[in-house]
C-alpha positions as CSV (number, residue, x, y, z in Angstrom):
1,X,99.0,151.0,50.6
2,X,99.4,147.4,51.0
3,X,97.0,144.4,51.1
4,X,96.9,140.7,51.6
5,X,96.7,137.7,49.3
6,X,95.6,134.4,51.8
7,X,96.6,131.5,49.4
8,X,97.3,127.3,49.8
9,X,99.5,125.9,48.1
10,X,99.7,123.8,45.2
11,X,103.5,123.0,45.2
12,X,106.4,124.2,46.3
13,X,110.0,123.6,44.9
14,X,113.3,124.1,47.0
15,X,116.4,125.0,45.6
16,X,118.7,124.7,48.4
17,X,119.3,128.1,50.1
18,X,118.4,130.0,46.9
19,X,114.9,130.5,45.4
20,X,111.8,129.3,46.7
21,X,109.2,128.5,44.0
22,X,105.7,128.2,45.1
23,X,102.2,127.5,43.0
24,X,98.7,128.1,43.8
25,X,95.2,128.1,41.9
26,X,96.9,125.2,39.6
27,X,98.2,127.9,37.8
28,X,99.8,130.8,39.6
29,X,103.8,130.9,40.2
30,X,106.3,132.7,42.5
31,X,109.5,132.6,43.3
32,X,110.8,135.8,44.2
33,X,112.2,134.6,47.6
34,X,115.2,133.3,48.9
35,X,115.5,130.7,51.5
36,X,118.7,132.3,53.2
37,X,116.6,135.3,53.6
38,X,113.8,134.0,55.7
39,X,113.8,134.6,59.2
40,X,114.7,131.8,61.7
41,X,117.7,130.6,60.0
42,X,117.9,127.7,61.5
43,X,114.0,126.5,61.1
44,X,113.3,123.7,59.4
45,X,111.2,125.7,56.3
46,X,111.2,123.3,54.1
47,X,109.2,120.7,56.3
48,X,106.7,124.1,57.4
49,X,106.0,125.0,53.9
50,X,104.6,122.3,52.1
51,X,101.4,121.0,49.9
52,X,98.7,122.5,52.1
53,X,99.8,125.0,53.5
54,X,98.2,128.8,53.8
55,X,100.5,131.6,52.7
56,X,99.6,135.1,53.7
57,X,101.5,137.3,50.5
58,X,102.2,140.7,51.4
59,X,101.9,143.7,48.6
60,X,102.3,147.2,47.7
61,X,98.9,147.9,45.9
62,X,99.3,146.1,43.0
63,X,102.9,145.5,42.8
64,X,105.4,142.8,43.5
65,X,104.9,140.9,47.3
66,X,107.1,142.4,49.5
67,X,107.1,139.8,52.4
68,X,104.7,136.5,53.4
69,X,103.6,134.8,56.6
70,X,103.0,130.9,57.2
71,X,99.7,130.0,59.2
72,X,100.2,127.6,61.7
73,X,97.9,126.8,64.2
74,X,95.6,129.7,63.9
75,X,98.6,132.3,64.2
76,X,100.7,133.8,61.5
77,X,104.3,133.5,61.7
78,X,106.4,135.8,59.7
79,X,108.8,133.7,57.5
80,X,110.2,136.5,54.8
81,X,110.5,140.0,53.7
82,X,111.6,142.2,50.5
83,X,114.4,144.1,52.3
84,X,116.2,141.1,54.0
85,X,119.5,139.8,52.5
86,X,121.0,137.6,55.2
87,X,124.0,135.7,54.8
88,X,124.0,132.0,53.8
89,X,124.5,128.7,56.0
90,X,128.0,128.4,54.8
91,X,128.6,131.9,55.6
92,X,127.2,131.8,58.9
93,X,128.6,128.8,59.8
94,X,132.2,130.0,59.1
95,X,131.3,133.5,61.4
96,X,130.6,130.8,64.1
97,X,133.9,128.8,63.7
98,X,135.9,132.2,63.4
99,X,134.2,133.9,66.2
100,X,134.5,129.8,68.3
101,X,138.4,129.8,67.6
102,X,139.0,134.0,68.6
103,X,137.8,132.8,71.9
104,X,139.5,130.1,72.4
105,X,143.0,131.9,71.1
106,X,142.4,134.1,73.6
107,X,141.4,131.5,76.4
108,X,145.2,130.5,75.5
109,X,146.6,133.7,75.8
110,X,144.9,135.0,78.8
111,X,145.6,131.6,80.6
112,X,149.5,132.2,79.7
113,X,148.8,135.9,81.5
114,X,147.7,134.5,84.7
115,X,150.4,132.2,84.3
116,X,152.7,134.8,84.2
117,X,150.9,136.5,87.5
118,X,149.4,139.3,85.6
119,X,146.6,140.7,87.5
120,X,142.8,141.1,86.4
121,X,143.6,145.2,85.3
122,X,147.0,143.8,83.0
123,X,144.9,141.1,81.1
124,X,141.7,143.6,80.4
125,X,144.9,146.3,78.9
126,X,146.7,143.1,77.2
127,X,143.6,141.3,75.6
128,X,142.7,141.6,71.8
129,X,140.6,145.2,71.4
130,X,137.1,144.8,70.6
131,X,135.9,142.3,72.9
132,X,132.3,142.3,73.8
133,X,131.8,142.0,77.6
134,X,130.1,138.1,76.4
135,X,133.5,137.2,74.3
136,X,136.0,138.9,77.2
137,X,133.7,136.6,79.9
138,X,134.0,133.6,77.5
139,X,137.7,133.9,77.1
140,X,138.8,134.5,80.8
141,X,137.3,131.9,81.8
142,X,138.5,129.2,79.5
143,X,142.1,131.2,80.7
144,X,140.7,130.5,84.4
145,X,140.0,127.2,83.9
146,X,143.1,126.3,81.9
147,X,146.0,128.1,83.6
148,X,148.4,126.3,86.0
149,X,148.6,128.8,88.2
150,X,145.3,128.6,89.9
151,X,145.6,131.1,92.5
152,X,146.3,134.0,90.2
153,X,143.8,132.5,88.1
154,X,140.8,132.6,91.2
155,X,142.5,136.3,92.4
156,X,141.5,137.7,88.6
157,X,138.2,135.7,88.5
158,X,137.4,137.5,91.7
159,X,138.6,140.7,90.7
160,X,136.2,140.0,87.5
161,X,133.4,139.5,89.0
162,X,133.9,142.2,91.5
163,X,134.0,144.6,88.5
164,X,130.7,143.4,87.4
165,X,129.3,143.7,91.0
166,X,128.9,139.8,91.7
167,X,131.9,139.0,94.8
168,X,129.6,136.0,95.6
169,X,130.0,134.3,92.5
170,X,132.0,131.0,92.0
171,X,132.1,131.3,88.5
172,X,133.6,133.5,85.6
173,X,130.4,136.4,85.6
174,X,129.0,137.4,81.7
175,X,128.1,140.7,81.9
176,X,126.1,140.2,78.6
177,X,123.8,138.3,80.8
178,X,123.9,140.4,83.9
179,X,122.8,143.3,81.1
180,X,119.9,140.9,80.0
181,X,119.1,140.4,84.2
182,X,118.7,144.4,84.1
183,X,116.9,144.6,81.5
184,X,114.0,142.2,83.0
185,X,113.9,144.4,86.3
């Protein structure tokens, strides 16, 4: 069904974030990969795939490669595959800022609700809908930490993190992380 091609590389040519253009055997090309689409968006590929190094190419029988794998150090780490079509750095970087400034808009605006003496129950029904339990955790407690009125703002962090099952906690609980805790039990 599929088999394996081990090759080292002649050259390989980087065009940014779009294809990636690699020779062997001082004559074969290919350059039916994208950068964006390999996994580990934030490795450094270019300074792992050089001159030298061993490319496992992945194909169906005889037909086009469908995915390839970098050796390094005796192992074989899984850089790209046919089916992905990931977002670019720009994109990805502008998610970040976008999802950054939602929680720190509703930092603001949960800090003006303890302000105002709403209690932990009125924020949760008065928040943005949507929120994970990570982005709700983030946002209370930049509201916690930037509200005036700081023993409305410690009754509600209390009141959090008695929701989540932690009273002994001095912080603003993430339940992302107590789910991750869980999981490792």
């Amino acid at each position: 069904m599929f088999r394996s091609e081990i090759i080292v590389l002649d050259d390989v040519i980087w065009d940014g974030e779009s294809n990636v253009e690699v020779m062997w055997d001082k004559c074969m090309v290919w350059c039916g990969a994208k950068q964006k689409d390999f996994w580990g968006a934030y490795e450094n590929w270019e300074e792992r795939i050089k001159k030298g190094s061993r490319l496992q190419l992945w194909k169906a029988q005889n037909g086009p490669v469908v995915g390839f794998e970098l050796e390094e150090n005796g192992a074989w780490i899984p850089v790209w595959c046919i089916a992905n079509d990931f977002r670019t750095k720009a994109e990805r970087e502008s998610d970040e800022a976008g999802y950054e400034q939602f929680i720190k808009t509703e930092g603001k605006r949960i800090a003006n609700m303890i302000d105002g003496g709403m209690s932990y129950k009125e924020i949760k029904e008065n928040v943005s809908k949507g929120h994970s339990g990570n982005t709700f955790a983030f946002a209370l407690m930049l509201g916690v930490e930037n509200t005036e009125n700081k023993k409305n703002a410690n009754d509600v962090r209390k009141e959090h993190n008695r929701y989540w099952g932690c009273d002994n906690s001095r912080g603003v609980v993430n339940p992302a992380l107590l789910t991750l805790k869980d999981a490792e039990k």
